[in-house]
VMD Tcl script that draws the C-alpha trace (Angstrom):
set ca {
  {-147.08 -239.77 -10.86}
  {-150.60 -241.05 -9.67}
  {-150.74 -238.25 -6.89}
  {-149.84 -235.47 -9.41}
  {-152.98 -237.22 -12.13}
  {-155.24 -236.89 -8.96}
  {-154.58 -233.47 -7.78}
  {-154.79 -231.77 -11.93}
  {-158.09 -233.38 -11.90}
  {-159.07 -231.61 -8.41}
  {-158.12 -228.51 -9.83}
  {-160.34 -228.65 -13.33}
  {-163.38 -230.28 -11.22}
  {-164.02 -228.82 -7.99}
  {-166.22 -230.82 -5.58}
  {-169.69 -230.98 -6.28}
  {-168.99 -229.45 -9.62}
  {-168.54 -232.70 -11.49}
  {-172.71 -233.56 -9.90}
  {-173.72 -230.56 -11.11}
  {-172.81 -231.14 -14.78}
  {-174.04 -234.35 -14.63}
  {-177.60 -233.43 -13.43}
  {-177.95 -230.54 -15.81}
  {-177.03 -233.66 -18.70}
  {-179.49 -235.76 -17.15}
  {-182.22 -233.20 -17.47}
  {-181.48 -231.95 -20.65}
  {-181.41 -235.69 -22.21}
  {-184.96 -236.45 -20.22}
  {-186.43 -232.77 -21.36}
  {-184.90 -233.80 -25.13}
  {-186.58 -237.39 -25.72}
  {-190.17 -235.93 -25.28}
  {-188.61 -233.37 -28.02}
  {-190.51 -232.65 -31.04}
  {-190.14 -231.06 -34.23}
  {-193.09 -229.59 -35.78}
  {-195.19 -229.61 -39.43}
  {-195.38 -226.11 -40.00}
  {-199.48 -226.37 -39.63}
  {-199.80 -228.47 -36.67}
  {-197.32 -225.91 -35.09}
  {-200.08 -223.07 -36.44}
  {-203.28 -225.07 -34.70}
  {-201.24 -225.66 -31.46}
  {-200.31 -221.57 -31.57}
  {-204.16 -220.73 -32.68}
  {-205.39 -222.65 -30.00}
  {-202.90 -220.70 -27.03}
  {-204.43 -218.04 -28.40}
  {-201.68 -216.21 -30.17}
  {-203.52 -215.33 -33.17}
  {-203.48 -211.12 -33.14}
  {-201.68 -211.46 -29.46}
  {-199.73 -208.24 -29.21}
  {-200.36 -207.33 -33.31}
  {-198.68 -210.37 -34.39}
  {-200.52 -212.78 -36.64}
  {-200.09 -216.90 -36.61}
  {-197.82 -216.17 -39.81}
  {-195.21 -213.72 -37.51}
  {-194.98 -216.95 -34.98}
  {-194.47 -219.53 -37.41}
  {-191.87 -217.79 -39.25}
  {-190.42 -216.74 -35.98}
  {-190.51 -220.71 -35.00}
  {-189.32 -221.88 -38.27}
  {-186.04 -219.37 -38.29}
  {-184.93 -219.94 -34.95}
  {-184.79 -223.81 -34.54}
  {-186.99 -224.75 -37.34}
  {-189.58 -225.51 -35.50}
  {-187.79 -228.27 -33.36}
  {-188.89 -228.05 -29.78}
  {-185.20 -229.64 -28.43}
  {-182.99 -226.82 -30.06}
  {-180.19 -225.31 -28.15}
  {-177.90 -222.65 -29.30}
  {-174.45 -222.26 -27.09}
  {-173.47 -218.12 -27.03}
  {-169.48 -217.40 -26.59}
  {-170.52 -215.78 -23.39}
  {-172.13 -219.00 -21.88}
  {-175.76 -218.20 -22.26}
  {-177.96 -220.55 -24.77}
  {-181.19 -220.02 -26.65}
  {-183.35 -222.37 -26.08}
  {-186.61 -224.67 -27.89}
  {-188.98 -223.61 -30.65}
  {-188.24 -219.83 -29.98}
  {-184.91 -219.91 -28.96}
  {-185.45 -217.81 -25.95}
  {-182.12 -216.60 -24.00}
  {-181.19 -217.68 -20.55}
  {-179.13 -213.83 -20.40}
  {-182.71 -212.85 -19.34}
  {-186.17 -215.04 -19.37}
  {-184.84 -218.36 -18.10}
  {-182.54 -220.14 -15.85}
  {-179.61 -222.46 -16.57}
  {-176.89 -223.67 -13.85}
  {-175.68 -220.29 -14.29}
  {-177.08 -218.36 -11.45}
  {-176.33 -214.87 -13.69}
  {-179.49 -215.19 -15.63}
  {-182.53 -212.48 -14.79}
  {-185.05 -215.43 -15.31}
  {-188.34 -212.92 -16.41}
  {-190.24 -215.76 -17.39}
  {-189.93 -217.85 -13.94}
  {-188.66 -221.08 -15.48}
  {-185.51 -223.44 -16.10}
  {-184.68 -223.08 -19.80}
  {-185.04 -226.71 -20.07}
  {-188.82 -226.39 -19.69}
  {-188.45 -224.74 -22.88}
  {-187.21 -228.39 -24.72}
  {-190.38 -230.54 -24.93}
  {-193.08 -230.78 -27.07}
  {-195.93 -229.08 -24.98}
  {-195.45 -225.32 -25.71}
  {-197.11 -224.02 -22.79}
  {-194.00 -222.78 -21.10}
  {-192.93 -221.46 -24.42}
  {-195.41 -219.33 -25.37}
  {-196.03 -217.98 -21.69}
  {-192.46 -217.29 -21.96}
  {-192.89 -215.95 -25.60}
  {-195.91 -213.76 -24.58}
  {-193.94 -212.08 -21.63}
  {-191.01 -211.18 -24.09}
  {-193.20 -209.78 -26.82}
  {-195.01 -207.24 -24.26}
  {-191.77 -205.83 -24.27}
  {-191.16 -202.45 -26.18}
  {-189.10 -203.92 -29.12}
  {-192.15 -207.17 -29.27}
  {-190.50 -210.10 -31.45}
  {-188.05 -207.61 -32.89}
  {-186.14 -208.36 -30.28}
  {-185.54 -211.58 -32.12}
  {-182.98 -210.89 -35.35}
  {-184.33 -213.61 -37.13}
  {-187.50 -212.30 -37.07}
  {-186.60 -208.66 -38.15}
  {-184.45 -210.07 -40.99}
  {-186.90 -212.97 -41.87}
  {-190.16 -212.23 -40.88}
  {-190.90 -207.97 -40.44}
  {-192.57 -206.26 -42.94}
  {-193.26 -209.88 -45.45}
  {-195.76 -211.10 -47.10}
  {-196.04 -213.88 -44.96}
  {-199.39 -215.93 -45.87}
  {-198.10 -218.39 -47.20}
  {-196.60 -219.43 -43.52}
  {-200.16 -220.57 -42.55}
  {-201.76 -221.28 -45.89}
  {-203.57 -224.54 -46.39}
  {-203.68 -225.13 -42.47}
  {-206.68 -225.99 -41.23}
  {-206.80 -224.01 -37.69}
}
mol new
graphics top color blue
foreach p $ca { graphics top sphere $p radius 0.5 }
foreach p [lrange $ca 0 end-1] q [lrange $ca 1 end] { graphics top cylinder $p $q radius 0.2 }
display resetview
């Protein structure tokens, strides 16, 4: 019976496997306690001051809203697709494409492990963020931001913030 417990486990673990999982946890918990979630205007002065402000056509207000409908502004958000990929931090930017998980399918276009996208300094974020909205389709490529954001009023997103 103890021979037939060891050899199902071999089969749902391969070797090496079982080191891999527990490395990408390890990283993910050290990236996710220097996690943050942002005040809507200190998340505006930090964007101002990576220059975002008209980058592209987009205003503060299209970032912010962008932020605050995709992980409300919380730096450490993670969003598990059904086909394996995740959206990841303030932006929720996909590993199918800009950034690289365990998963060696990814495209990676913005050069970095997706957990570099879960702390509180943005700088991989918004290089990552920049890259993506160069792109013909800009943040529309984002659905929350076409549903939310597009063609609003959105003023009040940056209102009374002192940037």
């Amino acid at each position: 019976m103890e021979a037939t417990g060891r050899a199902s486990r071999r089969q749902l673990c391969p070797p090496g496997t079982m080191w891999l999982v527990l490395a990408y946890l390890l990283s993910y918990l050290l990236t996710s306690s220097k996690a943050k979630v942002f005040s809507r205007c200190e998340l505006t002065k930090v964007l101002n001051d990576f220059g975002l402000d008209g980058f592209r056509g987009y205003n503060l207000a299209d970032w912010i809203c962008l932020a605050y409908y995709t992980s409300g502004f919380n730096t450490a958000a993670v969003d598990h697709e059904a086909d394996g990929s995740t959206n990841n931090g303030i932006f929720q930017i996909s590993s199918r494409k800009w950034c690289k998980t365990l998963t060696p399918n990814g495209l990676n276009l913005c050069r970095m492990y997706c957990t570099d996208l879960l702390n509180e300094n943005l700088k991989d974020s918004v290089v990552c963020i920049m890259k993506i909205a160069q792109e013909p389709q800009g943040l529309g490529l984002w659905e929350a931001w076409r549903h939310h954001c597009q063609g609003k009023d959105l003023t009040d997103w940056v209102d009374g913030c002192d940037f």
